[in-house]
GUKOL-159723 format. One record per residue (C-alpha): x, y, z; residue in one letter; residue number from 1; chain. Coordinates in pm, 1 decimal, always signed. Example, Ala and Ser with C-alpha at 12.3 -4.5 7.8 and 13.67 -1.06 7.14 Angstrom:
<mibas>
+----------+----------+----------+--------+-----+--------+
:     east :    north :       up : residu : num : chaine :
+----------+----------+----------+--------+-----+--------+
:  +1230.0 :   -450.0 :   +780.0 :      A :   1 :      A :
:  +1367.0 :   -106.0 :   +714.0 :      S :   2 :      A :
+----------+----------+----------+--------+-----+--------+
</mibas>
This chain:
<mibas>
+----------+----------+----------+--------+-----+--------+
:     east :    north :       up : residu : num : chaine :
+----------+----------+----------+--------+-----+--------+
:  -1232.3 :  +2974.4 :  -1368.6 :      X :   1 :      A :
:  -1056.6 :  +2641.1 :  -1247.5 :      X :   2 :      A :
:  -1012.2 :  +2588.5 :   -901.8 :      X :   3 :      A :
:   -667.2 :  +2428.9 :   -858.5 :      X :   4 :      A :
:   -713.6 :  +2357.5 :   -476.9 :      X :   5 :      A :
:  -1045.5 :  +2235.1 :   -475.7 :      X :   6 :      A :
:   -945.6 :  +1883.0 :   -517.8 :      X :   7 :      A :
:   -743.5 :  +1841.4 :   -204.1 :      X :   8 :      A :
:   -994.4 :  +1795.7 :    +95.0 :      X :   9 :      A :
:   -897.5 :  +1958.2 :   +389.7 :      X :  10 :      A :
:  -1096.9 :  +1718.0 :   +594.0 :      X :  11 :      A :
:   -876.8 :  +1457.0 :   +539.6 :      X :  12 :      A :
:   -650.8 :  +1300.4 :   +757.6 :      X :  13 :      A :
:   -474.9 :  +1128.8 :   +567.6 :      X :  14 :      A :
:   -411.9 :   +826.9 :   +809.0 :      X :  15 :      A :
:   -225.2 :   +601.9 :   +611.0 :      X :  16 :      A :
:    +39.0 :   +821.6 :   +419.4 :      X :  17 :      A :
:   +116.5 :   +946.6 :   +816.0 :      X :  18 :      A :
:   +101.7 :   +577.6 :   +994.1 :      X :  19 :      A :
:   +387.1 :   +509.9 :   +673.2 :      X :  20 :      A :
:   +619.2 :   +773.0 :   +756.1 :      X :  21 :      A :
:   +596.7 :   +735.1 :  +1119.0 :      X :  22 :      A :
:   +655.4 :   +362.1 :  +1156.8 :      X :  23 :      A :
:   +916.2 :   +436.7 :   +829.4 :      X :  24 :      A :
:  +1085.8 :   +687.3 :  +1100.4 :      X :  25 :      A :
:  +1038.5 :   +414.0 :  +1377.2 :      X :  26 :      A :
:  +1217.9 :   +130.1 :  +1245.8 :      X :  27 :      A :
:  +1477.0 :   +310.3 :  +1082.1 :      X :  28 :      A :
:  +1608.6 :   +467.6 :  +1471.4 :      X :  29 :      A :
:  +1558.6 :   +127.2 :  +1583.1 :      X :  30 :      A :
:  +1767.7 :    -71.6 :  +1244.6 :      X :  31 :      A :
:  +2040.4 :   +218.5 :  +1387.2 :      X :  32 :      A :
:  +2027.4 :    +93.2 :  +1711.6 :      X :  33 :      A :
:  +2124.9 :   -204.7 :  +1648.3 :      X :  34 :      A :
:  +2490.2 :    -90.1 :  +1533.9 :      X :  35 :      A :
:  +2531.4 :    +52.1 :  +1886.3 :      X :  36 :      A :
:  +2702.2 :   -275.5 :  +2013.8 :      X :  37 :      A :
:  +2975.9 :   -234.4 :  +1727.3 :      X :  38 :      A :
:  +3055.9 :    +96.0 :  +1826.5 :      X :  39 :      A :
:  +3088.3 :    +56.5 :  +2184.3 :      X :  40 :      A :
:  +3342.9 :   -262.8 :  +2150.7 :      X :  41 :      A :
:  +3548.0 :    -61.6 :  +1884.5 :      X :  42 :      A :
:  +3560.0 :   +240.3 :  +2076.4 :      X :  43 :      A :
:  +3624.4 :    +37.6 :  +2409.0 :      X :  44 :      A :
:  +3894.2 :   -205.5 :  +2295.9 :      X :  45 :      A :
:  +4042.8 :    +79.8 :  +2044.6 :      X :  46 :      A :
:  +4098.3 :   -223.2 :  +1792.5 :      X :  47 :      A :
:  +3901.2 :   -378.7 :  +1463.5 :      X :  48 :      A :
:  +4005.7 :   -731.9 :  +1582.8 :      X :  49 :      A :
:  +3743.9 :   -700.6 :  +1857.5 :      X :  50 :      A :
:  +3474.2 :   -679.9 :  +1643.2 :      X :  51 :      A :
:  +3305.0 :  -1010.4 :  +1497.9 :      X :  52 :      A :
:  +3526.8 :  -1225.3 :  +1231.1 :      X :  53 :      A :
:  +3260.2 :  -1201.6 :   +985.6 :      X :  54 :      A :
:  +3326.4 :  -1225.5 :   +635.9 :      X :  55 :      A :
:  +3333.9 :   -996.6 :   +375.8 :      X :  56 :      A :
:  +3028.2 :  -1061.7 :   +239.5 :      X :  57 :      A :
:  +2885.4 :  -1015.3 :   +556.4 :      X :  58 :      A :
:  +3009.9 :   -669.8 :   +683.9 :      X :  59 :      A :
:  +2923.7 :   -588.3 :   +317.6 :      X :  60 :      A :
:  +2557.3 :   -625.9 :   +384.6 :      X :  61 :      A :
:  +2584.7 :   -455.9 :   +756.2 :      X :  62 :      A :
:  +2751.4 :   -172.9 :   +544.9 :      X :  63 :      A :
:  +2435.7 :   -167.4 :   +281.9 :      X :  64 :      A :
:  +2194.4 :   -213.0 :   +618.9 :      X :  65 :      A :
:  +2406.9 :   +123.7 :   +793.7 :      X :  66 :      A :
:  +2348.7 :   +328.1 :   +504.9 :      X :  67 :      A :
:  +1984.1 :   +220.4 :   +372.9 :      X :  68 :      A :
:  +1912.1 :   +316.4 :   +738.1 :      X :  69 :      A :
:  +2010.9 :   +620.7 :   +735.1 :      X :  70 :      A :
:  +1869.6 :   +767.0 :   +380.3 :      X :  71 :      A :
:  +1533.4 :   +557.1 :   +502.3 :      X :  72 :      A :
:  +1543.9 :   +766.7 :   +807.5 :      X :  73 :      A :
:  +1581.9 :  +1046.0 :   +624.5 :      X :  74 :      A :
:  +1354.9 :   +969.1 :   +329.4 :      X :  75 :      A :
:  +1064.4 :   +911.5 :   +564.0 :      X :  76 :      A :
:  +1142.7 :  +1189.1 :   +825.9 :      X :  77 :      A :
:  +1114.9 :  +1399.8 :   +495.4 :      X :  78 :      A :
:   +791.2 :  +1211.6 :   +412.1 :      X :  79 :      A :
:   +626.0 :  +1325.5 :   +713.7 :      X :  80 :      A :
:   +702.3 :  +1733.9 :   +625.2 :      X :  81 :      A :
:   +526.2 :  +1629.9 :   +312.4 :      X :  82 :      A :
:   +818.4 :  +1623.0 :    +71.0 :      X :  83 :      A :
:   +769.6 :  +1469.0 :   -224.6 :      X :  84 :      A :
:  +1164.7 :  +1403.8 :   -231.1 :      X :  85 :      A :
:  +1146.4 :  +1210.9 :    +82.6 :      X :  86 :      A :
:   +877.6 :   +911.8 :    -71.2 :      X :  87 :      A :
:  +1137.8 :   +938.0 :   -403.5 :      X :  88 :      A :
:  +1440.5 :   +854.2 :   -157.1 :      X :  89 :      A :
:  +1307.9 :   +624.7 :    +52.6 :      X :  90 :      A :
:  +1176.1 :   +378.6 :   -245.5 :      X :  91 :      A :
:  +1498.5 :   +448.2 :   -400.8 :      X :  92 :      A :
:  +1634.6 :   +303.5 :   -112.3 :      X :  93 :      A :
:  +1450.1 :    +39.5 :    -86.2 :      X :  94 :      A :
:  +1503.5 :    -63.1 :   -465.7 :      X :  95 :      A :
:  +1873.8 :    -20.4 :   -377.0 :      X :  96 :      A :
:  +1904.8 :   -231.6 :    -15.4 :      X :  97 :      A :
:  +1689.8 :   -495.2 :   -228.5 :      X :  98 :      A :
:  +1922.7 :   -534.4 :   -538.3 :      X :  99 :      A :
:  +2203.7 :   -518.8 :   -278.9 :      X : 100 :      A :
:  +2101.3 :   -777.6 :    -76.3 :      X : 101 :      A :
:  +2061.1 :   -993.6 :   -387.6 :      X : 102 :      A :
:  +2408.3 :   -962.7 :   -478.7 :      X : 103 :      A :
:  +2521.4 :  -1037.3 :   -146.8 :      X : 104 :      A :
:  +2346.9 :  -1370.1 :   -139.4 :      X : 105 :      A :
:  +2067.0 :  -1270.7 :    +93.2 :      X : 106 :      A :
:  +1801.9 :  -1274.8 :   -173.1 :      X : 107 :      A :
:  +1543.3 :  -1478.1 :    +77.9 :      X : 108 :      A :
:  +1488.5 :  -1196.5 :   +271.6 :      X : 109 :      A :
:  +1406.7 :   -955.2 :    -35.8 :      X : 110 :      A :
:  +1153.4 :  -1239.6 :    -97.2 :      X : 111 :      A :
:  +1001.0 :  -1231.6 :   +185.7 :      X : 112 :      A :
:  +1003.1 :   -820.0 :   +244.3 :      X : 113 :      A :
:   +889.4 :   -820.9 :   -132.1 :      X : 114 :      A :
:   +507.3 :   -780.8 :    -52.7 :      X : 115 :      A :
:   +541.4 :   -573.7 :   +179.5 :      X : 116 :      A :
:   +710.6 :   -347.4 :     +5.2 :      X : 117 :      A :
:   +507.6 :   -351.4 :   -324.6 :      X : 118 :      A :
:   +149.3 :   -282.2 :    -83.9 :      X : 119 :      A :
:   +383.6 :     -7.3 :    +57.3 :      X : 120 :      A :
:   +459.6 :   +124.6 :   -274.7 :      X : 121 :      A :
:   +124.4 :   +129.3 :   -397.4 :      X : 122 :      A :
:    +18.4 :   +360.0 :    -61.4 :      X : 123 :      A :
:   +227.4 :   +566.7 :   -112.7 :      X : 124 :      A :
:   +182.7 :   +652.4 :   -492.6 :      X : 125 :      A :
:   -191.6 :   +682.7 :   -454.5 :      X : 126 :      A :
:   -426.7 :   +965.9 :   -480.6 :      X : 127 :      A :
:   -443.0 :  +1013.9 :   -102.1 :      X : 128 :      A :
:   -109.9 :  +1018.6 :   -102.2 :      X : 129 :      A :
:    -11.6 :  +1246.7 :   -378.0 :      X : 130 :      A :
:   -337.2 :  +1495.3 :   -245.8 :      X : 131 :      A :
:   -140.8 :  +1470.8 :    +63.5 :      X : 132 :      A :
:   +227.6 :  +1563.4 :    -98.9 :      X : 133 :      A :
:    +89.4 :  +1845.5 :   -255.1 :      X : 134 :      A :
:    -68.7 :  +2049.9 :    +55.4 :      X : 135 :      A :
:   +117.8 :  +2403.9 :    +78.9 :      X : 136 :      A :
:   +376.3 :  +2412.2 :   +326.8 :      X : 137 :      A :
:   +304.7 :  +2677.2 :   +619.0 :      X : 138 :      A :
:   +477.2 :  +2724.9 :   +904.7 :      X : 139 :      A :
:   +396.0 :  +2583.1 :  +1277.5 :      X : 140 :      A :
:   +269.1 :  +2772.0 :  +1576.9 :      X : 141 :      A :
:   +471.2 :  +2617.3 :  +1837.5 :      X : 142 :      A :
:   +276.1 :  +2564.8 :  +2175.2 :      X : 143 :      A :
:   +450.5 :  +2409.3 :  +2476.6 :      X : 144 :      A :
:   +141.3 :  +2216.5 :  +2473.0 :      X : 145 :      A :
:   +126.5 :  +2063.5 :  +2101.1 :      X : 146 :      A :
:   +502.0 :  +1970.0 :  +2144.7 :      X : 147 :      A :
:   +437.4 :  +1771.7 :  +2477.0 :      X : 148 :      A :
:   +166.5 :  +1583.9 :  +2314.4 :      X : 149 :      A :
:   +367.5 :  +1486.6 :  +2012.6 :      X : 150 :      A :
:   +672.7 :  +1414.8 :  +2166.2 :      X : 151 :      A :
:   +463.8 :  +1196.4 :  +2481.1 :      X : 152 :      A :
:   +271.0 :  +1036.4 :  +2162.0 :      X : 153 :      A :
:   +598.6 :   +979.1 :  +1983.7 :      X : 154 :      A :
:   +799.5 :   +872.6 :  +2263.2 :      X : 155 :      A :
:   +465.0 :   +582.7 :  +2399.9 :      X : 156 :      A :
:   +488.0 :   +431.3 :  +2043.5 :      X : 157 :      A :
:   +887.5 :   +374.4 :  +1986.2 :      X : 158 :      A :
:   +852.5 :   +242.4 :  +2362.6 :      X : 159 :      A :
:   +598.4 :    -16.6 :  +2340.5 :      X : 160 :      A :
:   +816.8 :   -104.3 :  +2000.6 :      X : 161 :      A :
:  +1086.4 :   -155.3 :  +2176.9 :      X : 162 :      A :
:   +913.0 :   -355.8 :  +2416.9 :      X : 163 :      A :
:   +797.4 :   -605.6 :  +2198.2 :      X : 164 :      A :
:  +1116.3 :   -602.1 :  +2044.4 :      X : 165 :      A :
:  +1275.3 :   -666.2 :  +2362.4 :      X : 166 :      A :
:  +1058.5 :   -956.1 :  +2422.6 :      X : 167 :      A :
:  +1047.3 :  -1102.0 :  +2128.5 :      X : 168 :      A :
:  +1422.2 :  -1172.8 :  +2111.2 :      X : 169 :      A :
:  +1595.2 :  -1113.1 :  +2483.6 :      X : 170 :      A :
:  +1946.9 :  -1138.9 :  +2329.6 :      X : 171 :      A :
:  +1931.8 :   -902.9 :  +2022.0 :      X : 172 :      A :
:  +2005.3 :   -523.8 :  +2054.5 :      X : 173 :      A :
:  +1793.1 :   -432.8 :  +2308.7 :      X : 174 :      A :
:  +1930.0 :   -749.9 :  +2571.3 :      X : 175 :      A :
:  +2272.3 :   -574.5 :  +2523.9 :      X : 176 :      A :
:  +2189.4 :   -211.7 :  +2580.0 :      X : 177 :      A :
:  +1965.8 :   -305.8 :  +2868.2 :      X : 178 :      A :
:  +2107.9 :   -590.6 :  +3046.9 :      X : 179 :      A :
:  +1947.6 :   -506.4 :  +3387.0 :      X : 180 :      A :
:  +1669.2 :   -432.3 :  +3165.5 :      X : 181 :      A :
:  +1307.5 :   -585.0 :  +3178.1 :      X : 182 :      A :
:   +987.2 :   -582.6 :  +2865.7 :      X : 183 :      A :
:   +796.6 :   -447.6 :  +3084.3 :      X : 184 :      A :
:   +978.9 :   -155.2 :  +3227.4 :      X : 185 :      A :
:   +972.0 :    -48.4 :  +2899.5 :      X : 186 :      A :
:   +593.9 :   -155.1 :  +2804.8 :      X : 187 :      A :
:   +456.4 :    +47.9 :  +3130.0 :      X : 188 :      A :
:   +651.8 :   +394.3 :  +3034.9 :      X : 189 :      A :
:   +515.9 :   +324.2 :  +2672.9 :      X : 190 :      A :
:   +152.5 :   +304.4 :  +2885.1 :      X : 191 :      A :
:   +209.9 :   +587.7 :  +3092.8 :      X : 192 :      A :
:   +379.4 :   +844.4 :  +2790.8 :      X : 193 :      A :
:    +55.2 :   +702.4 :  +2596.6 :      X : 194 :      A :
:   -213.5 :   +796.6 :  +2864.7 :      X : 195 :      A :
:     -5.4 :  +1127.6 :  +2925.8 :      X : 196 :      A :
:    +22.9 :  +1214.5 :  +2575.9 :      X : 197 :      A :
:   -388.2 :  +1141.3 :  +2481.3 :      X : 198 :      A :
:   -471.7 :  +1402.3 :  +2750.6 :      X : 199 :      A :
:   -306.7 :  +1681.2 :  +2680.2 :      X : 200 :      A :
:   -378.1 :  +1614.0 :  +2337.8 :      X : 201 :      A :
:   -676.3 :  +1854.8 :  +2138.7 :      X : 202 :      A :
:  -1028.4 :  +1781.8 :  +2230.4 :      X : 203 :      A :
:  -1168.6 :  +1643.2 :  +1961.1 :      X : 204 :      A :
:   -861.4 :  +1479.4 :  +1827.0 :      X : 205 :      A :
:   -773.9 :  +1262.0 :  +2126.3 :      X : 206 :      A :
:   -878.0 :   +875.2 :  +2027.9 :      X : 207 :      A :
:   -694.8 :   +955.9 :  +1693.8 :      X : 208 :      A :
:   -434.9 :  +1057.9 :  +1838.9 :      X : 209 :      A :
:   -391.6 :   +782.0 :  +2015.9 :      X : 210 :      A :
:   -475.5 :   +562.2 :  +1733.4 :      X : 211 :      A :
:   -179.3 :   +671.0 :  +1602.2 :      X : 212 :      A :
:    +18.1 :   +600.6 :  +1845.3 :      X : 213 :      A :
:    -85.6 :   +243.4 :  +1831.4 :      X : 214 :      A :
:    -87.4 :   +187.4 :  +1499.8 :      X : 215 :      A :
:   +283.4 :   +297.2 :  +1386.1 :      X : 216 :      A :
:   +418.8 :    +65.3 :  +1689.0 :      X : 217 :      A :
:   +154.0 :   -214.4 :  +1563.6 :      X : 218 :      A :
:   +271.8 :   -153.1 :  +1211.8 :      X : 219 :      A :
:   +604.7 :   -140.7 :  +1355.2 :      X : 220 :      A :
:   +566.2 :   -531.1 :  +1524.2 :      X : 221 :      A :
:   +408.8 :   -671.8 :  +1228.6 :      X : 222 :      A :
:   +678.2 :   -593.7 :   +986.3 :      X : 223 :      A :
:   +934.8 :   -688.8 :  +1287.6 :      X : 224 :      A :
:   +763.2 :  -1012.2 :  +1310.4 :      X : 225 :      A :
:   +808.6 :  -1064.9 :   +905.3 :      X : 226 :      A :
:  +1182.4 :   -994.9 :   +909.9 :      X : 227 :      A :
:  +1244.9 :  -1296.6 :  +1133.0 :      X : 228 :      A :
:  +1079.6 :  -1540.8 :   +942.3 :      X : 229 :      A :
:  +1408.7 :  -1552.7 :   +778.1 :      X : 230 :      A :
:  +1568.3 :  -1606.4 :  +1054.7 :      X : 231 :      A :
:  +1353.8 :  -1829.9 :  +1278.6 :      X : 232 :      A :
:  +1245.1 :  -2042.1 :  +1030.3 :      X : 233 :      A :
:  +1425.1 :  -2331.2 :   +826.9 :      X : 234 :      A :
:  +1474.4 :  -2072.8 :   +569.2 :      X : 235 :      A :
:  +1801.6 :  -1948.7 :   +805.9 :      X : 236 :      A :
:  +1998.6 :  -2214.0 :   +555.4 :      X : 237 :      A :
:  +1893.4 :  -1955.5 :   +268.3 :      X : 238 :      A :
:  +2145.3 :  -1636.4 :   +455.2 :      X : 239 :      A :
:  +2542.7 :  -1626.7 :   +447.3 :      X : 240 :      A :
:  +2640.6 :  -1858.6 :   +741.7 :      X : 241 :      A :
:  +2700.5 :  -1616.4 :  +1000.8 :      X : 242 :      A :
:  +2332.3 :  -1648.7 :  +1062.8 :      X : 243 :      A :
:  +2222.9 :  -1918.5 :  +1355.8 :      X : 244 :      A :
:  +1865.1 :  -1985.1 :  +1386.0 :      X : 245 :      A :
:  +1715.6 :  -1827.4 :  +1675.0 :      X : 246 :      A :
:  +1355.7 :  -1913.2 :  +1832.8 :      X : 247 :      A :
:  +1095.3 :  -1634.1 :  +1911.6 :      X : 248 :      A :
:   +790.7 :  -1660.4 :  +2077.0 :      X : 249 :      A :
:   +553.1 :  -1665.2 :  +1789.7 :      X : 250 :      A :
:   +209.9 :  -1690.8 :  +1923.5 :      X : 251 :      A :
:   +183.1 :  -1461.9 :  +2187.1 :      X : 252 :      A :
:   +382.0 :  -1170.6 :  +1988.7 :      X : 253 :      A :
:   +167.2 :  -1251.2 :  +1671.6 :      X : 254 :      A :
:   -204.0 :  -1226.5 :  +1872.1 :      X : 255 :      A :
:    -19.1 :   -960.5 :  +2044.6 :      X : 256 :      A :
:    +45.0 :   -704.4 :  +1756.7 :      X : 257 :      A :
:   -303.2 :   -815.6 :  +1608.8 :      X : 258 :      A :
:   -462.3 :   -692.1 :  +1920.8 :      X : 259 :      A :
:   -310.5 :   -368.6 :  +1911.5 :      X : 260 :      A :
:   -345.4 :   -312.5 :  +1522.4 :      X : 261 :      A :
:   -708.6 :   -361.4 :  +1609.2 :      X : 262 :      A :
:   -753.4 :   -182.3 :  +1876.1 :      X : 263 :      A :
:   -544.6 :   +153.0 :  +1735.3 :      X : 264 :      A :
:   -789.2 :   +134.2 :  +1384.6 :      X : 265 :      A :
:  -1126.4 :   +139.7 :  +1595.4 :      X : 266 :      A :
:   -956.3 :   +446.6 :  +1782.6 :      X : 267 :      A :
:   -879.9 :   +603.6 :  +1456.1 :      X : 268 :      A :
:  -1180.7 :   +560.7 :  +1289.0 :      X : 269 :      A :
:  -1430.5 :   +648.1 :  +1618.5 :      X : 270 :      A :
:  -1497.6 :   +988.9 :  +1521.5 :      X : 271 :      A :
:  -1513.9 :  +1128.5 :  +1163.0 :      X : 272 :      A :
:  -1293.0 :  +1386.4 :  +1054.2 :      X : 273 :      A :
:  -1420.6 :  +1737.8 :  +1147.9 :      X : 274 :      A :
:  -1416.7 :  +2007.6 :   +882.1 :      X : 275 :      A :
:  -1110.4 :  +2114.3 :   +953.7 :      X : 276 :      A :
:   -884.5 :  +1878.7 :  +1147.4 :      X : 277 :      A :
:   -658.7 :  +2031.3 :  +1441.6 :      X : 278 :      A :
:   -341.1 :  +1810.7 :  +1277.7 :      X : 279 :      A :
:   -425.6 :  +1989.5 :   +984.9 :      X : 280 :      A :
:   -447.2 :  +2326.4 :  +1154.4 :      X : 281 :      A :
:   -113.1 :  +2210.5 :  +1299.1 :      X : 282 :      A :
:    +84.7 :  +2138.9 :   +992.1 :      X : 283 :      A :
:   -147.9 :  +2358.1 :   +757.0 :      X : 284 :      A :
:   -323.1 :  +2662.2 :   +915.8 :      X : 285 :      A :
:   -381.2 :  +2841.8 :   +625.7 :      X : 286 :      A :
:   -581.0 :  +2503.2 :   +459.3 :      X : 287 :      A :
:   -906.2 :  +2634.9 :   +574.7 :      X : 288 :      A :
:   -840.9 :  +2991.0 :   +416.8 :      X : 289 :      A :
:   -738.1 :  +2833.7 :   +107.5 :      X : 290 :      A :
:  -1013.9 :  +2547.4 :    +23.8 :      X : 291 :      A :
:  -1237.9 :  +2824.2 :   +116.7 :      X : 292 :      A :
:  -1152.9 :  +3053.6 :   -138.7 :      X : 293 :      A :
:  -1128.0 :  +2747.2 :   -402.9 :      X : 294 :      A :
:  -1514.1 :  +2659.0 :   -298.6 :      X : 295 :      A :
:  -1624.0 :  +2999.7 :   -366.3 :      X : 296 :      A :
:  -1408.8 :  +3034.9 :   -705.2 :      X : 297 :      A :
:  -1522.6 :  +2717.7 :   -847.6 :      X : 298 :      A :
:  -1937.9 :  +2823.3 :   -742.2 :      X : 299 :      A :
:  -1911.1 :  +3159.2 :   -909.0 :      X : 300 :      A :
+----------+----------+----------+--------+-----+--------+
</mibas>
């Protein structure tokens, strides 16, 4: 007889599929942020004329940005609780913000986001990927431990995001929100929640975890650093003329992310995958049970 779940390996991790979703999750909170300001001086002055005197075309495209923020959010929040629905939404989004975007005369920066987009397109529709969609669902044994090493985890990597972010433009979202505000205030909690997080983490599962970690914020940077090269760059003549040139500190943010990206893939792939990871055991339990029964079906 056929074994239908003998194809899926429960050793996997399935690294990249998660490292997707997560920095998918990441940006998304952080493209939201970035509406905060307009919401504070409208609910402050009680009056439209406060905001910016952009022009049509351009709180058009903020309106496309608000909403393909929140259905990306959702799409890869959804991705990570392996539902197939969530990769559908969130490259429906993506084909939407794109064609959008074109229409409202912004078409440079859908040529610039375009390869990124088709390498993430191709991750995601691969056979990791779809092995990874189609694990059963089972529900979670909540521990007060597993929660405060996600969360710590979670929490270090949006952080040391920010921190870059923060750095790399002093002005943008995060200069308002944190006026007072310094990088590195941010960068040493992101250290700290890190270090925190890794040790209360399983044995065994520790430098991955942390890997993690790393790589969705270094994922996070590089694809940050790509969006402004439409905006710190000569091609700023190419957007609706709201847009002003701005200067970032290229170099150091560049080696910067590198670094990281490098360091959080030897972390991740420093220990092979035991039989039976505990992430799996975390989202899966039953995996084990299941492949084990598929082994034995397809040798008898």
């Amino acid at each position: 007889m056929p074994a239908t779940g003998a194809a899926i390996p429960v050793s996997r991790r399935y690294t990249t599929i998660r490292v997707i979703a997560y920095h998918g999750i990441l940006q998304n909170i952080t493209a939201l942020l970035a509406f905060v300001p307009f919401v504070w001086v409208f609910l402050h002055n009680r009056s439209l004329a406060a905001l910016p005197s952009w022009s049509g075309q351009m709180w058009a495209l903020q309106g496309v940005s608000f909403a393909a923020a929140i259905a990306g959010l959702v799409g890869h929040i959804a991705l990570a609780f392996r539902r197939r629905w969530g990769r559908t939404l969130d490259v429906a989004t993506w084909v939407v913000l794109s064609a959008a975007s074109l229409m409202l005369s912004s078409w440079i920066t859908v040529l610039i986001g375009l390869p990124l987009g088709v390498a993430g397109l191709a991750l995601m529709y691969n056979r990791l990927s779809n092995d990874y969609l189609k694990l059963p669902h089972a529900a979670i044994e909540p521990t007060a431990r597993r929660f405060a090493s996600v969360g710590l985890l979670a929490a270090s990597s949006a952080l040391h995001y920010w921190a870059i972010s923060f750095a790399t433009m002093r002005t943008g979202t995060f200069g308002y929100l944190l006026p007072n505000g310094r990088p590195m205030d941010l960068l040493i909690a992101a250290a700290i929640a890190l270090l925190v997080g890794t040790a209360v983490a399983p044995r065994g599962q520790r430098m991955w975890c942390c890997g993690m970690s790393l790589m969705t914020s270094a994922v996070a940077m590089l694809a940050m650093l790509l969006s402004y090269v439409s905006v710190a760059t000569p091609l700023v003549r190419y957007l609706p003329h709201e847009y002003r040139r701005i200067a970032i500190p290229w170099q150091p943010i560049t080696v910067y992310a590198i670094v990281t990206f490098c360091i959080a893939l030897v972390l991740i792939r420093a220990t092979k995958p035991p039989k039976q990871s505990d992430w799996e055991q975390w989202s899966n339990p039953d995996a084990s049970t299941g492949a084990g029964a598929a082994r034995r079906e397809t040798t008898s």
